[in-house]
C-alpha positions in Angstrom: 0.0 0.0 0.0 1.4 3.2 -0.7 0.0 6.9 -0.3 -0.5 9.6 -2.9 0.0 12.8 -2.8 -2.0 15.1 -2.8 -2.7 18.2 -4.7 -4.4 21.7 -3.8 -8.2 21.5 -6.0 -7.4 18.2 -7.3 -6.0 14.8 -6.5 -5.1 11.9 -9.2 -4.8 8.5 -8.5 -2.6 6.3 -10.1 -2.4 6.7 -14.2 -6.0 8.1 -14.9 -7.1 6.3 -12.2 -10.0 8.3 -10.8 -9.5 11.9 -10.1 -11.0 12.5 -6.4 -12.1 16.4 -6.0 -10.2 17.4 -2.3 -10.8 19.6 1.2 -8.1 20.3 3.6 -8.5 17.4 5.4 -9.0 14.9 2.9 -6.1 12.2 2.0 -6.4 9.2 -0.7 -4.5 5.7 -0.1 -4.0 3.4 -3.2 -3.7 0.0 -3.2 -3.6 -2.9 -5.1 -6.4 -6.0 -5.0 -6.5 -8.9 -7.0 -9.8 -11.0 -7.5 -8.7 -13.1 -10.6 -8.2 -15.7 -8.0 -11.4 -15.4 -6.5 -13.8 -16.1 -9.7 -14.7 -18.6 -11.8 -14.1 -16.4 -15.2 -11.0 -15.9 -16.9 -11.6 -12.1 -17.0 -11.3 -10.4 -13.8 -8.7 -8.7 -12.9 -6.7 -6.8 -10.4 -8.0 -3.3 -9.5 -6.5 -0.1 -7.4 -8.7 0.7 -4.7 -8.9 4.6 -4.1 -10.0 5.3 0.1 -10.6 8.4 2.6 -7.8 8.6 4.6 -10.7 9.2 7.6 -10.8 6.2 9.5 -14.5 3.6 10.0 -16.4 4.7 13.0 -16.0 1.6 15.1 -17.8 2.6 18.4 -21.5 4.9 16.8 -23.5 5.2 19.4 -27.7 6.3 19.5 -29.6 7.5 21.4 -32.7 5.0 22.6 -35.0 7.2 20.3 -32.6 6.8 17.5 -32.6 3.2 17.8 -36.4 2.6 17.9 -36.9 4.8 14.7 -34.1 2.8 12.6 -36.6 -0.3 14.2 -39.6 1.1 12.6 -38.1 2.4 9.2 -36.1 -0.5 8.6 -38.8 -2.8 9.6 -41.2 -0.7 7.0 -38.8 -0.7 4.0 -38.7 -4.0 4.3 -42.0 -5.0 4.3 -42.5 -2.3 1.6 -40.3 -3.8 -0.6 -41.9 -7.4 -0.3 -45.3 -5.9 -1.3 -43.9 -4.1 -4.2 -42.3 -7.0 -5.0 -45.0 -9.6 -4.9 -47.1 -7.3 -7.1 -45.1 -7.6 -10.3 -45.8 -9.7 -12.7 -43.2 -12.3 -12.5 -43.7 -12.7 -9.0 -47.5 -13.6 -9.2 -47.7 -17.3 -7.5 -43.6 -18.0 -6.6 -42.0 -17.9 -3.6 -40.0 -14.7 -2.8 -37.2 -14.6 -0.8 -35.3 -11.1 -0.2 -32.8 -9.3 1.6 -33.8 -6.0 2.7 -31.2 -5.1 5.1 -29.2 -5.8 1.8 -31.2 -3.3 -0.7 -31.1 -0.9 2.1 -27.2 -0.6 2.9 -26.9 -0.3 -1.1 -29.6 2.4 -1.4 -27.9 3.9 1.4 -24.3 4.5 0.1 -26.1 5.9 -3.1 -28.4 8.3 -1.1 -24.9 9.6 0.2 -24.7 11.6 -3.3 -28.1 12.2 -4.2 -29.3 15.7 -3.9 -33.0 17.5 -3.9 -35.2 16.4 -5.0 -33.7 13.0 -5.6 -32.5 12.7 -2.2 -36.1 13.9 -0.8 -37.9 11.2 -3.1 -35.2 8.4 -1.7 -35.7 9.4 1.8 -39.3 9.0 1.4 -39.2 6.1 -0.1 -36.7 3.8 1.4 -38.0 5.0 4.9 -34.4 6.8 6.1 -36.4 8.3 8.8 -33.2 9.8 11.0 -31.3 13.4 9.9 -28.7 11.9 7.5 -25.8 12.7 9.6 -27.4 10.3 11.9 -28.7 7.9 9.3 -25.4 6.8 8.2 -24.3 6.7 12.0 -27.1 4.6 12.0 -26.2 2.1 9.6 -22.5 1.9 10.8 -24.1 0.9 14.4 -26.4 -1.9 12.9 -23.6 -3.2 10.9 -21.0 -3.6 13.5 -24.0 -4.6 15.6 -24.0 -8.0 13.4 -21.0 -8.2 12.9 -20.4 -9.2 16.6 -23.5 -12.2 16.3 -22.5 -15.7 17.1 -19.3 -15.6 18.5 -18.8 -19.5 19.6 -21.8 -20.6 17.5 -22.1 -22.9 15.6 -23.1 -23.1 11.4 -25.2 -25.0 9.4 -22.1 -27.3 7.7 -20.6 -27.8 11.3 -18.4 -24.8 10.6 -18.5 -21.7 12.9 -21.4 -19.6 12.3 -21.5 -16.9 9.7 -23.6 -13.6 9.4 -21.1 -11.9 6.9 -22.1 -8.4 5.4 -19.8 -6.4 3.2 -19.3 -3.9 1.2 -17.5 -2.4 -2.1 -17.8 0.5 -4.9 -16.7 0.1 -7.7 -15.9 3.2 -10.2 -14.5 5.0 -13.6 -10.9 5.1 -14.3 -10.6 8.8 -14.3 -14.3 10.0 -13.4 -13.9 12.6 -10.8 -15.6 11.6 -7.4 -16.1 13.9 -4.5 -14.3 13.5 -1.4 -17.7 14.0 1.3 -18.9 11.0 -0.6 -16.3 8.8 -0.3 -15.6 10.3 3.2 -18.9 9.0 4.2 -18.7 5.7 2.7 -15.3 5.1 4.4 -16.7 6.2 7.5 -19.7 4.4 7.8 -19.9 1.6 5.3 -15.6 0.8 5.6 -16.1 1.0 1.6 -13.0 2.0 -0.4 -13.2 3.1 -4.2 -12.3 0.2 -6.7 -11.1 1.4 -9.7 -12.0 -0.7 -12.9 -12.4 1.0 -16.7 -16.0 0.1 -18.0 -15.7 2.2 -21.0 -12.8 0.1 -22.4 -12.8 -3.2 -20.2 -16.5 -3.5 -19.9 -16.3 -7.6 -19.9 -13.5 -7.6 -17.2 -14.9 -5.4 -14.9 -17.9 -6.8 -14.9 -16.7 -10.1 -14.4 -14.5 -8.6 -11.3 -17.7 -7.3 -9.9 -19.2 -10.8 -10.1 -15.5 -12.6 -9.0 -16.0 -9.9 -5.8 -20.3 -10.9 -4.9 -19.2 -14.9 -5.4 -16.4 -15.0 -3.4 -18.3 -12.6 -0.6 -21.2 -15.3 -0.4 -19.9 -18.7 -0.5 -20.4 -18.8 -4.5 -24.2 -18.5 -3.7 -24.9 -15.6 -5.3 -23.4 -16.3 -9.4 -23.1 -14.1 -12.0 -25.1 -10.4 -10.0 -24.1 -8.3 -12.7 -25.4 -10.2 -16.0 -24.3 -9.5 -19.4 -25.5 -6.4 -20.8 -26.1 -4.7 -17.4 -22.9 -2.9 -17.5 -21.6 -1.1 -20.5 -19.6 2.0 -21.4 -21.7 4.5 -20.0 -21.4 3.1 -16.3 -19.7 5.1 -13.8 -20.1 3.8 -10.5 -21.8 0.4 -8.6 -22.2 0.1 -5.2 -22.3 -3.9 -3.8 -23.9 -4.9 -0.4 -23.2 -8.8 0.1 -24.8 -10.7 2.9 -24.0 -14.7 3.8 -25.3 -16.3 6.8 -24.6 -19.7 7.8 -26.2 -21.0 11.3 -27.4 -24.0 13.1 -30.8 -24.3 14.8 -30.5 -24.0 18.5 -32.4 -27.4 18.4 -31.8 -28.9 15.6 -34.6 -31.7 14.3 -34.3 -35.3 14.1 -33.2 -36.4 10.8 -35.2 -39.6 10.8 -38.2 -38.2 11.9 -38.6 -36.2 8.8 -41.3 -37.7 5.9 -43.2 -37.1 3.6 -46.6 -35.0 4.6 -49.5 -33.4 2.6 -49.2 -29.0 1.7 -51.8 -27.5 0.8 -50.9 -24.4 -1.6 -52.8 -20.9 -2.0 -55.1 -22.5 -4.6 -55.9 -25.1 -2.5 -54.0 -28.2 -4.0 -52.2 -30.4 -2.3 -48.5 -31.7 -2.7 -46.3 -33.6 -0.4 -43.2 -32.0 0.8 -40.5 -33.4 3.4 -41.7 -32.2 6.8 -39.4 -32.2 9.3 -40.4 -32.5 13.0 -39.6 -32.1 16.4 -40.8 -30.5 20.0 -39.0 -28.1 22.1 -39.6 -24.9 23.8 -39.9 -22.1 21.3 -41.4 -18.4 21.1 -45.3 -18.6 19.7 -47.9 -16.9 19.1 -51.5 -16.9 17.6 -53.2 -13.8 16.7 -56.4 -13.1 14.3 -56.3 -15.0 11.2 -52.6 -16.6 11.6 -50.0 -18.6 14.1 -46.2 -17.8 14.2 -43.4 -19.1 15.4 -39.6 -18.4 15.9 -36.8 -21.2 15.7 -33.8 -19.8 17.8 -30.3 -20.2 15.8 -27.4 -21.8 18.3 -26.4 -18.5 20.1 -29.7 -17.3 20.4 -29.0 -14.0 18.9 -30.9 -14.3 15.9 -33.8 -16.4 14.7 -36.3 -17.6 12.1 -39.9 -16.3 12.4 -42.4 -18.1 10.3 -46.0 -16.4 10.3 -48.6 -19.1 8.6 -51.9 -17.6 8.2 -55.6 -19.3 8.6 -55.5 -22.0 6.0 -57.3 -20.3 3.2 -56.6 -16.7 4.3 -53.0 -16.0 2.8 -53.6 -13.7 0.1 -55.7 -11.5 2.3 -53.1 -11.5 5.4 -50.4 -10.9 3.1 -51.9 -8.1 1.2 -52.2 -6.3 5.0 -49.1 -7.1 6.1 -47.0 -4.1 7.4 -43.5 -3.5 9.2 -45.4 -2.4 12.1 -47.2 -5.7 11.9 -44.5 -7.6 11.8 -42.6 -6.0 15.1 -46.5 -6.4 16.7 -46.1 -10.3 16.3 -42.6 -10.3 17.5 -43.5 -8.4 20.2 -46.0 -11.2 21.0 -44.2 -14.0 21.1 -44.1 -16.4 24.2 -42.3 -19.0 25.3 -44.1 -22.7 25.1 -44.1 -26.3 24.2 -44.3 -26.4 20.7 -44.6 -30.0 18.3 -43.8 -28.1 15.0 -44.0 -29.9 11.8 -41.7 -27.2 9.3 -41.1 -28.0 5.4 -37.3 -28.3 3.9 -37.0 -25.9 1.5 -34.4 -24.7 -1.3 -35.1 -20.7 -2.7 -33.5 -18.6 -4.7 -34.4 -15.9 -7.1 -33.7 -12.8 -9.2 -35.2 -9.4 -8.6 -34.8 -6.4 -10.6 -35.8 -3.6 -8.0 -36.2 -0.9 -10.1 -39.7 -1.3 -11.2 -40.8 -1.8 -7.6 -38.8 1.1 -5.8 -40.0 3.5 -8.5 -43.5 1.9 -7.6 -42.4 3.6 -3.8 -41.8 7.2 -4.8 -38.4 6.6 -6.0 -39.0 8.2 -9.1 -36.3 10.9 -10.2 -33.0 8.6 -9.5 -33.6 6.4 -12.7 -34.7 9.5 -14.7 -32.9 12.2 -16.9 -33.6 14.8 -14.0 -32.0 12.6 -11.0 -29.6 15.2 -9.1 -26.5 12.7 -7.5 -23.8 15.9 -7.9 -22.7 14.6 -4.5 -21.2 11.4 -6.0 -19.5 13.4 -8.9 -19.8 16.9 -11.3 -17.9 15.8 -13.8 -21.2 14.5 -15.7 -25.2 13.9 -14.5 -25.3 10.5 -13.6 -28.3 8.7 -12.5 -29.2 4.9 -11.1 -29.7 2.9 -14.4 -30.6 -0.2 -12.4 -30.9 -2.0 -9.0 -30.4 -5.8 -9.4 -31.3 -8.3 -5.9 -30.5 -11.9 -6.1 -31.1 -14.2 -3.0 -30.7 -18.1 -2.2 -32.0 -20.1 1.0 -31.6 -23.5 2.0 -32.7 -25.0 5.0 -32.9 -28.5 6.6 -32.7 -29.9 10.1 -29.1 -28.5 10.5 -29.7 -24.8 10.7 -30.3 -22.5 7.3 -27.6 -20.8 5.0 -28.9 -17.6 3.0 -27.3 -15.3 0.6 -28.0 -12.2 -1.1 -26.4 -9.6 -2.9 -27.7 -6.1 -4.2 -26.5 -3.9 -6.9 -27.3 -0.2 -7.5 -25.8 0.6 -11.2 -25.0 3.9 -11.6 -24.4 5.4 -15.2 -24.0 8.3 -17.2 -27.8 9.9 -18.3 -28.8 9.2 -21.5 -27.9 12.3 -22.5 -45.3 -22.8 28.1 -48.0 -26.0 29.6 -47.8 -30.0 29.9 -49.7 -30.2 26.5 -47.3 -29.1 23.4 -49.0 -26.3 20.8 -48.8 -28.2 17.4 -47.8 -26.2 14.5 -47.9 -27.3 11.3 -46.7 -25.2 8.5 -48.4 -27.2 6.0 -49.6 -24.5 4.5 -48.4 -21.1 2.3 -45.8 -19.0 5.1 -44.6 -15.7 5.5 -40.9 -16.2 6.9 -37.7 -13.5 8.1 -34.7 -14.3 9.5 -34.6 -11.5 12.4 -31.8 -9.8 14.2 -33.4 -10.2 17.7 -31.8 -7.3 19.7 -32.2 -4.9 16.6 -35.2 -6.7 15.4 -33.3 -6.0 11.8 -35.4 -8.2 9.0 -31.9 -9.2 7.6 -34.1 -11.6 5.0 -37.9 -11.5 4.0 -39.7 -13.8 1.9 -42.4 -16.3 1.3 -43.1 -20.0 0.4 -45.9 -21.3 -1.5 -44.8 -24.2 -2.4 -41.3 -25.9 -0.6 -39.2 -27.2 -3.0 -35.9 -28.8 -2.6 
């Protein structure tokens, strides 16, 4: 690693690598990353990574007030997103599975350069209900908050436990970013600049990009950036990558799992493996549904599944809200529960640019979207926002993935008795953060499918 120098109005890094406009108290540090090894494709290659010379915030603190509106608004977005989600068309009658603490860090980092009416439409919108210089306190807190989970826990595969979120920028060789942004990305997000050159090595940089999401999340989440998505007018992507891998807290019996009857949304049935097993677990049954939450070993975070009145899904779903959702975590208690849970394989691929523009995020992906705080050297604006997810689960524990991409380009111009749960039906289910009550994953299944 070696530093640059720096100059009075502007600083260049490396030979046209990016030109970063400067204050006073702004350094830049260049160094040298290789991913080649990291990917399957022949065609990444090693980048220069441009970063503030300020330091990551590793002890944020928030006030009790602060903390409870993060709660709310993250817990909103979240379920916003599902419902905008479900209502497109290629989402009519599949399973969903998202990660909206993963769309939310992404949407972040690019809110850190929007301006005006851009930046008021993306407030609005993705619920960032905290002053901004608190916001992205915010999101440093929950981030370091998860990364201390499951400290002598145990995963999935036997392995240590995993809750792994990180994440990276990627931009221009030679586009002139501005320091506050990178500043606050450094700060907050501990995101340098990686320097890659889509204008003349499209292919490569792309396929760095991917090299960076794979290695990030086991090599669960393939191929984030597809061909085409990237191309000579990008500027600038911004990468969130989640992978968690835990086991249950008590695990099911292997050979007690068979075959039983699941009756979908339309009411026909098919026969899934149900696994089984009794044990004392957080439950609840409200009006028209019954959840429960499977603890992961450590205890720190946990599965809630929310199974609605056989016959009653589309209706519950349709109402469901963040506020909802913390209402039925809220009401959990402790009992005997037999549950009878399906294995299940998801994953899918979600472009979120339809569905956030269906939220009020209107101007970003439109000739008039203002992001001068990212860079002045050309109007740029968010050409795309691309989501893909994977979840297995079995009587081990569960491993999830999910990675999100914001594209940025140039503009065009208890009792003796157990409670018996049986999920046998269509299931709302989020793997929760239970001291932040962070939704780090949202989904459904209407049909389990290995």
């Amino acid at each position: 690693m070696r530093a640059v120098g720096m100059a009075r109005s502007l600083l260049t890094v490396g030979v046209e690598a990016a030109t970063v406009k400067t204050l006073s108290n702004v350094a830049v540090v260049l160094a040298a990353v290789g991913l080649a090894a990291c990917s399957s494709s022949r065609d990444a290659v090693e980048v220069d990574v441009v970063r503030s010379a300020q330091q990551r915030d590793m002890s944020p603190q928030l006030s009790d007030a602060e903390r409870a509106t993060l709660t709310a608004s993250q817990a909103d977005f979240a379920v916003d997103i599902y419902q905008a989600v479900r209502k497109q068309p290629e989402s009519v009658d599949k399973d969903i599975f998202l990660s909206p603490h993963s769309a939310s860090i992404a949407l972040a980092m690019t809110y850190a350069g929007a301006r005006g009416e851009t930046a008021a439409e993306m407030k609005k919108a993705l619920h960032f209900d905290l002053p901004d210089d608190r916001l992205h306190k915010a999101f440093d807190y929950l981030d370091l908050a998860l990364a201390r989970r499951g400290r002598n826990a145990e995963g999935k595969d036997g392995k240590p436990f995993r809750l792994d979120v990180t994440n990276s920028i990627w931009g221009q060789k030679g586009t002139s970013f501005e320091a506050p942004f990178l500043d606050t990305l450094a700060v907050n997000y501990g995101a340098g600049l990686n320097i890659v050159d889509f204008i003349a090595e499209t292919e490569k940089s792309r396929s760095t990009i991917n090299a960076w999401v794979e290695e990030k999340t086991a090599k669960r989440i393939m191929n984030i950036l597809p061909r085409g998505l990237v191309d000579s007018t990008t500027r600038l992507v911004l990468v969130n990558a989640v992978y968690f891998n835990a086991a249950w807290a008590s695990k099911f019996e292997p050979r007690a799992t068979s075959q039983a009857p699941f009756t979908k949304a339309d009411g026909s049935v098919v026969h899934v493996a149900m696994m089984n097993g009794q044990s004392s677990r957080p439950y609840a049954k409200g009006d028209g549904y019954e959840a429960v939450e499977m603890a992961y070993d450590g205890g720190e975070l946990a599965m809630l599944v929310i199974a609605p009145t056989a016959g009653t899904f589309a209706t519950f779903e349709s109402s469901l809200t963040g506020g909802k959702v913390l209402d039925i975590l809220a009401g959990l208690e402790t009992t005997h529960v037999s549950l009878h849970f399906p294995k299940l394989k998801v994953d899918g691929t979600f472009d979120l640019k339809e569905p956030l523009t269906s939220l009020g995020m209107k101007q970003a992906f439109d000739g008039s979207a203002d992001f001068s705080g990212i860079s002045t050297a050309e109007p740029l604006r968010v050409a795309n926002v691309l989501h893909k997810t994977f979840l297995e689960l079995d009587e081990n524990g569960t491993e999830a993935a999910a990675a999100t991409a914001v594209v940025v380009g140039r503009k065009a111009t208890s009792g003796d008795s157990p409670i018996v749960m049986k999920v046998d039906r269509p299931f709302i289910t989020a793997i929760v953060d239970r001291q932040t009550k962070t939704l780090v994953f949202l989904g459904r299944v209407l049909e389990p499918k290995l």
